[in-house]
N, C-alpha and C positions, 0 to 999 in steps of 0.2 A: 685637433678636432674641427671639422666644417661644419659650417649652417648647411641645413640642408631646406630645402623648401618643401613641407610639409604643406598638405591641403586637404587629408581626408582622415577620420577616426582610423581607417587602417593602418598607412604611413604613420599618425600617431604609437600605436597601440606597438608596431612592429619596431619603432623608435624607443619606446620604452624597454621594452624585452630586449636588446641591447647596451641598456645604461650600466647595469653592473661592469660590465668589462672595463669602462673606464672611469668608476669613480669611487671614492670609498666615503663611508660613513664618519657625518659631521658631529659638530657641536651641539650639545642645544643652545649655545649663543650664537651660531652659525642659522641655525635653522627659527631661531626667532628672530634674526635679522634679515630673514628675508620674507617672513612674515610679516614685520613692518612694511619689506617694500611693497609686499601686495598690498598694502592698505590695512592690516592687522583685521582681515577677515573675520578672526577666532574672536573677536573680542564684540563681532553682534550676534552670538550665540550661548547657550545654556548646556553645559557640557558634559555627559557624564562621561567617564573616562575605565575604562574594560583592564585588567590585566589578569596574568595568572599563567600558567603549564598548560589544563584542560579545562574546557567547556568553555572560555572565552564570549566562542558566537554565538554558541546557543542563551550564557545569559544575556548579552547582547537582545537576539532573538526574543527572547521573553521580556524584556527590559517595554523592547518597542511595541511589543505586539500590546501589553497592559496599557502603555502610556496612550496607544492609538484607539484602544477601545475604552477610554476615559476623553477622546474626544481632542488629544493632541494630536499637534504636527510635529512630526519625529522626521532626523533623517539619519543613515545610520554607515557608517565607515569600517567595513572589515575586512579580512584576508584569510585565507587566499580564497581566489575566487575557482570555480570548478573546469566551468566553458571559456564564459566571456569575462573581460578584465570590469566590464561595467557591472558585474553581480555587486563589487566592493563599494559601489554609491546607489545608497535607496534613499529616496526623499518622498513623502505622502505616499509611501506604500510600492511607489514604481521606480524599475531603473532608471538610471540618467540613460537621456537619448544620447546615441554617437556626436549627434552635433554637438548638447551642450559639452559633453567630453570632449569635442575636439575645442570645443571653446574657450575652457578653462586652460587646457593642456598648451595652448597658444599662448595665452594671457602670459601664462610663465617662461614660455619657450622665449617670448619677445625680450624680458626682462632678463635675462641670463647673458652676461659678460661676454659675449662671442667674440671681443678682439680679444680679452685674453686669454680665451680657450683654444683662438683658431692660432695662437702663437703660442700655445701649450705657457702661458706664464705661469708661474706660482701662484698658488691663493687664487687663482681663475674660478668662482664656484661653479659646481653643475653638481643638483639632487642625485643621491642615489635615487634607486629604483625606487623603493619605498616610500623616502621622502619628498619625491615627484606625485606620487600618489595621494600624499598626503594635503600636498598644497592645492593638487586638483582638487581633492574633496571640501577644503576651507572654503576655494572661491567659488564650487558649486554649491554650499551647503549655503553659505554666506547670501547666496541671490534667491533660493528658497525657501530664506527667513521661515525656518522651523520653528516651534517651540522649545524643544531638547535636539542635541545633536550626540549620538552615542557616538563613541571612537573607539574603535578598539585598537589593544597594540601590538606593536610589531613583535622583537624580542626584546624580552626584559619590559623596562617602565619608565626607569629612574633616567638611562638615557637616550628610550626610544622618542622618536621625530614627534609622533604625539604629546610627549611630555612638555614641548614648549607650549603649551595655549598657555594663554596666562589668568584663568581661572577656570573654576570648577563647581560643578554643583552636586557633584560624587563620586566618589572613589569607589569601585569595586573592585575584589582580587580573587579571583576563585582559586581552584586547589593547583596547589602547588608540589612539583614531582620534578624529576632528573631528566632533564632535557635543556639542551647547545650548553650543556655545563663548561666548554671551552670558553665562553662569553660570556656564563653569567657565574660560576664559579660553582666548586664541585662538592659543596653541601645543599642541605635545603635551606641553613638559616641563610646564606650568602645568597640564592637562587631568590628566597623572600627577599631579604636586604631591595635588593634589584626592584623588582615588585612594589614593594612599598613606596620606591620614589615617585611614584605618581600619587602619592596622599599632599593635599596641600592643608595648608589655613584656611579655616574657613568654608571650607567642605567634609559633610561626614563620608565615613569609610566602614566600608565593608566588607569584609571577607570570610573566604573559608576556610576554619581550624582543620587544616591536615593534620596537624601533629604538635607536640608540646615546643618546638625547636622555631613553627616557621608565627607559633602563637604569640612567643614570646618576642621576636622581632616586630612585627605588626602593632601589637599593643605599646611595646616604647617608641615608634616612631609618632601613632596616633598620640600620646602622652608628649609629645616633642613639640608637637603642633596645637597642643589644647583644641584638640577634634572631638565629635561626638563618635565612636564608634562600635560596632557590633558585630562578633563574630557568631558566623551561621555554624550550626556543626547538623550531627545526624538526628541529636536531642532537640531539633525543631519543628521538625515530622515524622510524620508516623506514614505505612505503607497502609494501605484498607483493603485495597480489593486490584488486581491484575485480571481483565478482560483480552480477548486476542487480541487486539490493538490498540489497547488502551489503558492509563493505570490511573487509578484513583486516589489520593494520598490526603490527608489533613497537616494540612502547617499550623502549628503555634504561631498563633499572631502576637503581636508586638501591645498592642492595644486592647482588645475588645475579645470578642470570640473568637475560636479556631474557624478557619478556614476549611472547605474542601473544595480540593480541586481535582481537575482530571487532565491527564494529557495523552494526545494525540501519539501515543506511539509507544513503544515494547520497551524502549533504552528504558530501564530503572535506573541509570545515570542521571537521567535527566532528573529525578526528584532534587538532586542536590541543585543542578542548576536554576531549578525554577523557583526551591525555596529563597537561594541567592537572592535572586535576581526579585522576589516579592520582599526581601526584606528590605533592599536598595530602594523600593519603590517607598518604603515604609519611610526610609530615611530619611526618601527627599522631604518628607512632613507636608503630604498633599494630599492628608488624611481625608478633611475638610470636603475634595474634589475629585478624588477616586475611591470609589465605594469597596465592598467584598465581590458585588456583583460582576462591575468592570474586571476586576480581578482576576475574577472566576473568567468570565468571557475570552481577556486579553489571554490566559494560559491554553485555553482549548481554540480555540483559535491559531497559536501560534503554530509555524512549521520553519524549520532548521534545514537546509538541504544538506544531503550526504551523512546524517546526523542518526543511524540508524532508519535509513529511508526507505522505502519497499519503493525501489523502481521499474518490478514487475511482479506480478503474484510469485509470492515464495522467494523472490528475489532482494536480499538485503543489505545495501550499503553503507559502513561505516568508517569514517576517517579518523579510527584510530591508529596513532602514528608514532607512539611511542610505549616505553612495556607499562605506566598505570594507566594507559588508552587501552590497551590489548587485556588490563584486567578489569577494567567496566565492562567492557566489548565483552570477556566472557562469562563475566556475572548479569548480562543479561541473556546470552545465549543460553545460557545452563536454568534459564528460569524464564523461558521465551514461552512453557507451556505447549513447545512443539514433541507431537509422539512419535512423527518419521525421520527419517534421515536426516542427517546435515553433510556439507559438504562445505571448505571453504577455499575461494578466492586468495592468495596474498601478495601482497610486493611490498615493498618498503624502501625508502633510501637510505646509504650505505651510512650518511654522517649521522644518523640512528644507533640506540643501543638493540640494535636487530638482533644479537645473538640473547639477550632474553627473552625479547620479545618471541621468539620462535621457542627457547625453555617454557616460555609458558603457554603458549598453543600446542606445541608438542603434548605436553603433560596435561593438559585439559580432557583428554578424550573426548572431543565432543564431536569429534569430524570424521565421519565414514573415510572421506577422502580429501584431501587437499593439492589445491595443482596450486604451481608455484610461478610466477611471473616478474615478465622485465617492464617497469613503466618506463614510461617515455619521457627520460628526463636525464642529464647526464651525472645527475645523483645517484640513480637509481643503483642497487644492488642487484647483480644478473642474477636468473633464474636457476640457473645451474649450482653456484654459490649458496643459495638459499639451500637449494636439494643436498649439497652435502649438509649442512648443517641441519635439517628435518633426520635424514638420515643415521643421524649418530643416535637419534635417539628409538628406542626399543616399538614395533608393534606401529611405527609411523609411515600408514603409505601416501606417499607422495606423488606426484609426475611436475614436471618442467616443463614451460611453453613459455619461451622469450618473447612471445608478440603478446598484448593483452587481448586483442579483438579474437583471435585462431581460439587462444584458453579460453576465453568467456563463452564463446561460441561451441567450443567443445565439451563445457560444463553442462550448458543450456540442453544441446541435442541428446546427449547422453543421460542426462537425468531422470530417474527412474520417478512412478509415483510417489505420492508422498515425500520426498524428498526435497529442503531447502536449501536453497543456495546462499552463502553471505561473503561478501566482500569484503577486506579491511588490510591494514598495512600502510597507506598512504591516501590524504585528501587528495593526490593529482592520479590517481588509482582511480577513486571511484569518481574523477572527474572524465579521465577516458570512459568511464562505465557509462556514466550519464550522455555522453556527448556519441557514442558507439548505438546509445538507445534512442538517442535524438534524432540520428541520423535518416 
């Protein structure tokens, strides 16, 4: 492998999107030893730490949006991004600029072994993708002296890049379902197990009770570690009132009186997340300095891109990517309140359990029509492939369009009144959507 002389966030950004090919995933003693060499960045910050199956960003998303309208400096570390690689570093509310990216991305580039990489030696390090990503965001977050720095994770916990900070101020784990079971192993307690390894000493933990299997792993490792912990379920809040774009709900608080809140958007998913993610805040015990009001404020306030997003009237995109994504995704659609048509968008990648995920859009009847697409990625599962599999199932019409912009495009002109369109199957789906509408 050569140096290459690097001088602009794009050369960066196009150097990264080639790192996979030649590296594979390290240690966390690997990747906390080279956190030392930057100067252990992670350790002038306040950390709260993201894992879980689904809803990750959005509690994420709500995490920061409360902490920011309580008058912190939040910066916040997620994946994947839609457009640009810099969606994944927000610090006081704004993207990192290319330069500071190209400044960090340098800082590390300098630091990496190049005589024994350019002579292929053993033990030569060089980050995966991911965990390039990761150290950028330490030494950008680290010079923006935040007050909380969210992280979220990659896959898994216990020994994703993220896992090496070497403290914590909370543990969050949202809901937990059957996905890269090749890596994290093919139950839910083993899939939680994973998860759980980012609960430490000395931080409380928080998660979501899917089920009696991933409750009972969570509560003995929080017992391992003599943590405070609190698991959210659906006995936390209660639904009030569903508006067209907006849902009203009440959380049982932790302390004092219930709560209501309201959030900006259709996903009835999101109640689970945003309850999460106010209990987490409860956790941090910053009672004291975030009110109910901030609370209220931080949650309506908040926006999640691709997250059930109207990115044009009647037009719906959601990065559900797996089959309990594709069953939130249709328990809001079935109760979206719309009395015309629906129509939907789908693609997915292939290392997906896609053939339920299509069992169960199949069997929803919710869709006048559904066209079927190839995204742009060489995951992706072809159009054609999908359509035999819609196909097998009864009263299912379908069409195939391998390009995403031709379908989207033919969705849009063709659409009758009253009729919705919604997108889902893949975050890099309705990241071509976005970037197709940006254009």
């Amino acid at each position: 492998m050569e140096r290459q002389n690097i001088t602009t966030f794009e050369q960066a950004a196009k150097y990264l999107d080639g790192v996979p090919r030649f590296t594979s995933k390290h240690t966390i003693a690997e990747t906390k030893a080279f956190l030392q060499k930057l100067g252990n960045p992670d350790r002038q910050m306040r950390i709260i730490h993201v894992a879980g199956t689904n809803g990750k960003g959005s509690v994420c998303a709500y995490l920061r949006s409360i902490l920011e309208a309580a008058g912190y400096k939040v910066a916040l570390f997620t994946s994947p991004h839609l457009i640009c690689i810099r969606e994944r570093f927000v610090a006081g509310g704004e993207m990192v600029s290319e330069e500071e990216f190209l400044g960090a991305f340098l800082r590390i580039y300098d630091l990496l072994d190049w005589g024994g990489l350019e002579r292929d030696q053993a033990g030569a390090y060089h980050p995966t993708y991911f965990e390039y990503l990761f150290f950028i965001a330490m030494v950008l977050f680290a010079e923006k002296t935040p007050d909380f720095c969210i992280l979220e994770t990659g896959v898994g916990g216990r020994l994703d890049a993220t896992n090496a900070v070497w403290r914590k101020e909370l543990a969050v784990i949202t809901h937990i379902s059957f996905d890269h079971v090749g890596v994290l192993g093919d139950t839910l307690g083993k899939i939680a197990y994973e998860k759980a390894g980012i609960m430490q000493t000395g931080a409380p933990a928080v998660w979501w009770n899917t089920c009696g299997e991933t409750e009972l792993v969570f509560r003995r490792r929080a017992e391992e570690l003599g943590i405070l912990a609190y698991s959210v379920s659906e006995n936390d809040y209660s639904f009030s009132n569903f508006k067209r774009k907006s849902i009203d709900f009440c959380l049982h608080n932790l302390y004092d009186r219930d709560v209501t809140l309201t959030l900006r958007t259709i996903a009835a998913y999101q109640m689970e997340n945003c309850a999460l993610a106010v209990r987490g805040i409860q956790a941090l015990n910053l009672k004291e300095s975030i009110t109910p009001e901030q609370i209220q404020k931080g949650v309506a306030d908040c926006f999640w891109a691709g997250r059930m997003e109207e990115v044009r009237e009647e037009v719906y995109v959601d990065g559900a990517h797996n089959e309990d994504g594709i069953r939130a995704f249709l328990e809001t659609v079935a109760s979206d309140g719309h009395s015309g048509s629906r129509s939907l968008l789908f693609g997915v990648m292939k290392d997906k359990d896609y053939e339920s995920m299509v069992r169960e859009l199949a069997g929803s009847g919710l869709f006048e029509r559904i066209c079927l697409t190839h995204v742009r990625s060489s995951r992706a599962l072809e159009a054609g492939a999908l359509a035999e599999l819609f196909g097998g199932y009864q009263g299912c019409v379908c069409e195939a369009c391998e390009d995403v912009e031709a379908a989207f495009r033919g969705m849009c002109e063709s659409r009758r009144d009253g009729e919705r369109i919604y997108v889902a199957g893949s975050l890099y789906l309705v990241g071509e959507i976005k970037e197709l509408l940006k254009a």
